[in-house]
C-alpha positions as CSV (number, residue, x, y, z in Angstrom):
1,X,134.2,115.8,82.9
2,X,136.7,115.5,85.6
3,X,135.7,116.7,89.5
4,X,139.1,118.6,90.2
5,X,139.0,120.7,93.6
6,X,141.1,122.2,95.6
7,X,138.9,122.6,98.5
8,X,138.6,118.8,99.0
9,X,141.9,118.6,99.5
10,X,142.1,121.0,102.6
11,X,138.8,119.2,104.4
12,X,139.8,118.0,107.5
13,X,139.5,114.2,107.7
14,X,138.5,111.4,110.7
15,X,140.1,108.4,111.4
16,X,138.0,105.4,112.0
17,X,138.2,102.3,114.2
18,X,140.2,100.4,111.2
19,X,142.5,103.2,110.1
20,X,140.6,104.2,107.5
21,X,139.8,107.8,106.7
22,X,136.0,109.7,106.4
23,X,136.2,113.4,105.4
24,X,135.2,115.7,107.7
25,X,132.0,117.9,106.5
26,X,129.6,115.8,104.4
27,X,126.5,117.2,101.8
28,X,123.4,115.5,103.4
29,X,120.6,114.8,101.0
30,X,117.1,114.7,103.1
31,X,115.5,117.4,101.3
32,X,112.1,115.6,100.3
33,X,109.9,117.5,102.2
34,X,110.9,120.3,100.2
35,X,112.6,119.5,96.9
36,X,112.5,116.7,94.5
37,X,114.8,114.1,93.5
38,X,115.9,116.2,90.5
39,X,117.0,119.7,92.5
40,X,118.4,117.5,95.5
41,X,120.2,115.3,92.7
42,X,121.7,118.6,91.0
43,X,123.0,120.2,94.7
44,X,125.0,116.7,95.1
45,X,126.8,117.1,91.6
46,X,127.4,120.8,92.3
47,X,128.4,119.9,95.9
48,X,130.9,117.3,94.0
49,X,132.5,119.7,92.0
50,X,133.6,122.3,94.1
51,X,134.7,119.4,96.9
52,X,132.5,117.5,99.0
53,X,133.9,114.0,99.0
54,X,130.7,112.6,101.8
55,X,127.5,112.1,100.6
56,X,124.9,111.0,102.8
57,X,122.0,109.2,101.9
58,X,119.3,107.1,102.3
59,X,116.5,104.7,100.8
60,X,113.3,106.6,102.3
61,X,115.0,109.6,101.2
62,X,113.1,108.5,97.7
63,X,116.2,109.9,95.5
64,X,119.1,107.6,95.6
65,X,118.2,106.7,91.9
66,X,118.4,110.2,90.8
67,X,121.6,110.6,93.0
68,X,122.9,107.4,91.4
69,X,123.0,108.9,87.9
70,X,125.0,111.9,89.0
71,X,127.7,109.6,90.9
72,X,127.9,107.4,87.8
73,X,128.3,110.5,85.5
74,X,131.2,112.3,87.8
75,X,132.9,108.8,88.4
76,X,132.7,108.7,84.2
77,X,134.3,111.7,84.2
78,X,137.4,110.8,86.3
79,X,136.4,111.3,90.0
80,X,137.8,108.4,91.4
81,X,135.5,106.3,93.2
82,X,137.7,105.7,96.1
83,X,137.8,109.6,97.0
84,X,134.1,109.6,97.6
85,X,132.5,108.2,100.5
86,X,128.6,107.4,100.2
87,X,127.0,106.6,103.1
88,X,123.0,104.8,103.1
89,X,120.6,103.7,105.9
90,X,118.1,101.2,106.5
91,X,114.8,102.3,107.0
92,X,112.0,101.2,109.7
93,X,109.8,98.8,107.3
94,X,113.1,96.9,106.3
95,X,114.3,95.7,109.4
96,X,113.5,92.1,109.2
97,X,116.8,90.5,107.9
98,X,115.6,89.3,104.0
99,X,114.4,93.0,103.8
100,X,117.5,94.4,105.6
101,X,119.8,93.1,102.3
102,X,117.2,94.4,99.6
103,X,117.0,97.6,100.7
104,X,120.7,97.8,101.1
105,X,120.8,95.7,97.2
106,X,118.3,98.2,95.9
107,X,120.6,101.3,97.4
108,X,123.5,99.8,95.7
109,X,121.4,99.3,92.0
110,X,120.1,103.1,92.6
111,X,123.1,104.6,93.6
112,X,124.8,103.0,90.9
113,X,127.7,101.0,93.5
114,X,129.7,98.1,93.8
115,X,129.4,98.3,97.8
116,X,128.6,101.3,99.7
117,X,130.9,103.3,102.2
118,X,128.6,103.0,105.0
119,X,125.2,101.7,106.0
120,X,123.1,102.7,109.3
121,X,120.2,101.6,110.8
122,X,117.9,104.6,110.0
123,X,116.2,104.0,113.3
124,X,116.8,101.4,116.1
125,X,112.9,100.4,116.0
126,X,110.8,99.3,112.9
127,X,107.7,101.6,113.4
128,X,107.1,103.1,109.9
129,X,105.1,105.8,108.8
130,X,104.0,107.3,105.7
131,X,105.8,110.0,103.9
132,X,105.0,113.6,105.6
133,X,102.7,112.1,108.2
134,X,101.9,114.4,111.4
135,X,103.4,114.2,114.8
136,X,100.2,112.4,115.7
137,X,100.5,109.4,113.5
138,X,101.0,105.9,114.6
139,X,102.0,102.7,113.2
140,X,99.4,100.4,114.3
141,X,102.3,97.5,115.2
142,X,104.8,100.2,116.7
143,X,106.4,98.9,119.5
144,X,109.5,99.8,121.7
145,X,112.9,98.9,121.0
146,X,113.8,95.2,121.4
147,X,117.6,94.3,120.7
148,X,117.0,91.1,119.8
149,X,115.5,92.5,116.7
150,X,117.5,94.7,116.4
151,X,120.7,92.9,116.6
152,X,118.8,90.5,113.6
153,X,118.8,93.6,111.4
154,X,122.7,94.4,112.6
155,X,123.5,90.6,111.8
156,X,122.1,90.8,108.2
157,X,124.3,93.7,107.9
158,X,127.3,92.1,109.1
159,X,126.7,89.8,106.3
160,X,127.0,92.4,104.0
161,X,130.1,93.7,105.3
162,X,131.7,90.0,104.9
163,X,130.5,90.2,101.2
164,X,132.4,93.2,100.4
165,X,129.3,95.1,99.8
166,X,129.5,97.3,102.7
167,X,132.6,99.0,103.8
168,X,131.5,100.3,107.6
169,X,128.5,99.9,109.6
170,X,126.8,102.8,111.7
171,X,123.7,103.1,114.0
172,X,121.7,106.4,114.0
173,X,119.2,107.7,116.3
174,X,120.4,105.4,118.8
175,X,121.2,106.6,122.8
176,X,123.8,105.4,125.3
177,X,121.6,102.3,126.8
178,X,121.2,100.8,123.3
179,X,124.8,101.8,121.8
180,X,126.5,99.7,124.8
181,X,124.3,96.9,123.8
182,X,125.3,97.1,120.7
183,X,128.9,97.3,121.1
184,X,128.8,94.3,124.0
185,X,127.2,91.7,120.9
186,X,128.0,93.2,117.8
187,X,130.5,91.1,116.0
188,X,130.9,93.9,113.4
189,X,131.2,97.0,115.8
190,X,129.5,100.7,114.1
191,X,132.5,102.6,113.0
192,X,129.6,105.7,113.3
193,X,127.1,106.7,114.6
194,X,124.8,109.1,113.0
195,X,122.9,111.7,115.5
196,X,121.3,115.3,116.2
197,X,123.6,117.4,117.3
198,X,124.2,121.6,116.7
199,X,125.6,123.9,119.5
200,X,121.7,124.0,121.9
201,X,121.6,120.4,121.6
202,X,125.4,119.4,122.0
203,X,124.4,115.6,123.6
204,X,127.8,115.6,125.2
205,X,127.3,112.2,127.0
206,X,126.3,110.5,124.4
207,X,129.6,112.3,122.2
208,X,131.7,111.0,124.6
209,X,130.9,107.5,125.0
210,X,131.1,107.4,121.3
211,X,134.5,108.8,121.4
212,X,135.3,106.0,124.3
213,X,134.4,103.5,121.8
214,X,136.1,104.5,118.6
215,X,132.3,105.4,116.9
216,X,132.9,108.6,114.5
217,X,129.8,111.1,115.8
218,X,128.1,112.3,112.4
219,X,125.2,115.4,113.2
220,X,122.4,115.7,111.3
221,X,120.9,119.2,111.8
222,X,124.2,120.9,112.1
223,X,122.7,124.6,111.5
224,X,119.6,123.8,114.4
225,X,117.6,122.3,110.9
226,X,115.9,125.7,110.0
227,X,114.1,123.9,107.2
228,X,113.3,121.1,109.2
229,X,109.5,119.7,108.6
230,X,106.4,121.4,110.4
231,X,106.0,118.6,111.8
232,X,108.8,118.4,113.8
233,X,108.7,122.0,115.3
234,X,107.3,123.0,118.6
235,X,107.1,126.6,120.5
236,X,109.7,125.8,123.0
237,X,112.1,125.2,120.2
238,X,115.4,127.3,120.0
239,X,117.5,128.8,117.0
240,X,120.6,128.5,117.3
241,X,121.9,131.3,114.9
242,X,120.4,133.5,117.3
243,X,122.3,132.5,120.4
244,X,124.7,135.5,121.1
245,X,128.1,133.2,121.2
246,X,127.1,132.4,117.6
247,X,126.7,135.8,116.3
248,X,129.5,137.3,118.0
249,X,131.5,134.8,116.5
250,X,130.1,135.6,113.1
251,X,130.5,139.0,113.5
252,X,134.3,139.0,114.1
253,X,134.6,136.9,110.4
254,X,131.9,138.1,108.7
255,X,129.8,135.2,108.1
256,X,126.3,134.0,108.1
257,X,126.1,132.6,111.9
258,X,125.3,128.9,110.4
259,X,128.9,129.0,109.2
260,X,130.3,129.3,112.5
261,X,127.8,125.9,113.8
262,X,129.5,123.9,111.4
263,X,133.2,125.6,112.4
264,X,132.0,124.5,115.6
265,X,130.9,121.4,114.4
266,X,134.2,120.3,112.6
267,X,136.7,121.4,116.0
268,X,134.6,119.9,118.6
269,X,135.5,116.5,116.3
270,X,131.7,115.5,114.7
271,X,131.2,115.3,111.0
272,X,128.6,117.8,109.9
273,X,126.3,116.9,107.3
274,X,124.8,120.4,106.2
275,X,121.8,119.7,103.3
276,X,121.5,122.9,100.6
277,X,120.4,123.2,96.7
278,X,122.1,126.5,96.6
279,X,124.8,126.6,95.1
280,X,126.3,129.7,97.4
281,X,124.9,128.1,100.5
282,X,126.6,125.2,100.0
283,X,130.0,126.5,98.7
284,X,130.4,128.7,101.8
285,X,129.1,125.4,104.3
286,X,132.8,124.0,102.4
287,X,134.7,126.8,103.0
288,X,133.4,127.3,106.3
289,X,135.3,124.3,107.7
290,X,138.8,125.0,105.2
291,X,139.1,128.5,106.2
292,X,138.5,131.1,109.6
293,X,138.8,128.7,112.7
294,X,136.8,129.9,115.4
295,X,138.9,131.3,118.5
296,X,139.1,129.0,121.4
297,X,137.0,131.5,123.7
298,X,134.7,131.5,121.3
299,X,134.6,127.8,121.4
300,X,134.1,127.9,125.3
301,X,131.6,130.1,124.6
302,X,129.6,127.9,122.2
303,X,130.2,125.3,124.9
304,X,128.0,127.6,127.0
305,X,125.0,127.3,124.2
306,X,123.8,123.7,125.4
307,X,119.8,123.9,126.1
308,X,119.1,120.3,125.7
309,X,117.3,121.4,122.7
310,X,116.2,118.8,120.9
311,X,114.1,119.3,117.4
312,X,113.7,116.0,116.0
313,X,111.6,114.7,118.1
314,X,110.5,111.3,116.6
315,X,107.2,111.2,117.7
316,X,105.7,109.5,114.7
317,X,107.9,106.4,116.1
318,X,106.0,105.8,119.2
319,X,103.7,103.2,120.8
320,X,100.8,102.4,122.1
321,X,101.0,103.5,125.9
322,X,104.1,105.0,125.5
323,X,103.5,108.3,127.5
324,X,105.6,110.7,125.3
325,X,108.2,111.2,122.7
326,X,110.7,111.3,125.3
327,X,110.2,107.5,126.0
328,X,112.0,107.2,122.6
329,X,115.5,108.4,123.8
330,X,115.6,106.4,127.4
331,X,116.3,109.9,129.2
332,X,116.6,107.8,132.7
333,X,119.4,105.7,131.4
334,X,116.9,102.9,130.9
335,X,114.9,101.5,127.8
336,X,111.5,101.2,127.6
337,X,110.6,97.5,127.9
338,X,107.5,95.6,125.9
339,X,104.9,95.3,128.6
340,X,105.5,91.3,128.3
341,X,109.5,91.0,128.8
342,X,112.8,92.8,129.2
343,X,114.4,94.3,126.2
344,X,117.7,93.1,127.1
């Protein structure tokens, strides 16, 4: 059965660095600590039919199979495969470069694709963890970033771009030490670059530079992640449906205040990736960014909602000695070096 919608049609799109197009609003699929594969797997071929055209997976995500057999059955039914853009990442336990291409191999086999749209680095450091592990959890061999490694894993995936396999490359996670590094010896530069970002934690510095450098922001936690883990949440934490720009906003069009984040979202220029298995929830996250543009004082005013609120923390990613979770984002402008050597 065909996918015929004319909401995809009015989504904004973003140009990337080689004139290609990305839609603007995609339907994110991280709902594991939650749901299964099967519900998360049935939001994506709802979210296909009434329009979303961006998918956004990954492998530790543990439902790209399940995903794979709804993209197969809506390209059977005459979606064209070149109107959707899928999007994977690498996790932390497959950065060494053999591992690098059979997780991105095994994300094609699941996802049923003869090259993917995009692939990111999950996260610029390969400490792993176990599914649904506390905030307290360590990975015995963590260790702080080191580009050399890293630019290993970014080389394996500039081999997959040169095999046709992968379309665009993105980073995710990253901050603006390690994305210059990045774009100083990367022979295939990231065309994205996937990162928190709602109207408390707007990461404007960071937003620019990628603007600078012809990287496509993509935010994760678009709404302020009200379903986000326990794990990740903390007292000092702040909701950004209750900020007052946000309501007033709502108020004059008669929406839930998460509509008017990703309104925000999609003028300020990022590309939203909302994640819901209802069907109304995320029908009206499509509409939100086709229909009722926010006012530009109300946009000035959302500018005003910055708290430098962070919510995904990462602490399961840190390291022996390092002294908090802040040492993961280089918040002096510097990285964290190996107690041995320089990271650069």
């Amino acid at each position: 059965m065909a996918h015929p919608s004319p909401l995809s049609a009015q989504v904004p799109q973003r140009r990337l660095r080689d004139g290609s197009t990305i839609p603007g609003i995609g339907m994110g699929t991280f709902g594991s600590d939650r749901y299964g594969p099967a519900e998360v797997s049935a939001a994506v071929a709802g979210a296909l039919r009434v329009g979303y055209r961006l998918i956004d997976c990954a492998a530790v995500y543990g439902n790209e199979d399940s995903i794979g057999e709804v993209l197969a059955d809506a390209f059977a039914g005459g979606l064209p495969r070149d109107e959707v853009y899928v999007m994977s990442k690498v996790w932390n336990d497959s950065h060494a470069p053999v591992e690098t291409v059979a997780s991105v191999e095994r994300s094609l086999r699941d996802l049923r694709l003869d090259h993917l749209d995009a692939v990111f680095v999950h996260w610029p450091f390969p400490n792993h963890h176990a599914p649904h592990a506390g905030t307290d959890a360590r990975d015995p061999h963590a260790r702080p970033y080191s580009h050399d490694a890293y630019m290993q894993t970014w080389g394996a995936l500039e081999g997959l771009v040169e095999r046709g396999l992968v379309r665009h490359l993105g980073s995710s996670n990253t901050t603006i030490p390690k994305l210059r590094l990045l774009l100083r010896d990367a022979h295939v530069l990231p065309s994205l670059n996937e990162m928190e970002l709602h109207p408390t934690f707007q990461q404007g510095e960071l937003f620019q530079v990628c603007l600078e450098n012809h990287v496509q922001p993509v935010g994760y936690s678009p709404l302020g992640s009200p379903s986000r883990p326990e794990r990740d949440r903390t007292p000092d934490d702040v909701v950004d449906t209750e900020h007052p720009a946000i309501q007033d906003a709502a108020r004059r069009l008669g929406v839930h205040p998460a509509l008017v984040c990703l309104k925000w979202a999609v003028a300020r220029g990022q590309i939203p990736i909302p994640f819901a298995v209802k069907p109304e929830q995320y029908t009206a996250n499509l509409h939100a960014v086709t229909e009722g543009p926010l006012l530009p004082a109300e946009l000035e005013a959302i500018r005003s909602a910055e708290r430098n609120s962070r919510l995904i923390k990462g602490q399961v990613f840190l390291w022996e000695g390092a002294s908090s979770w802040l040492d993961l984002w280089d918040v002096d402008g510097t990285i964290p070096a190996w107690p041995e050597r320089a990271t650069t």
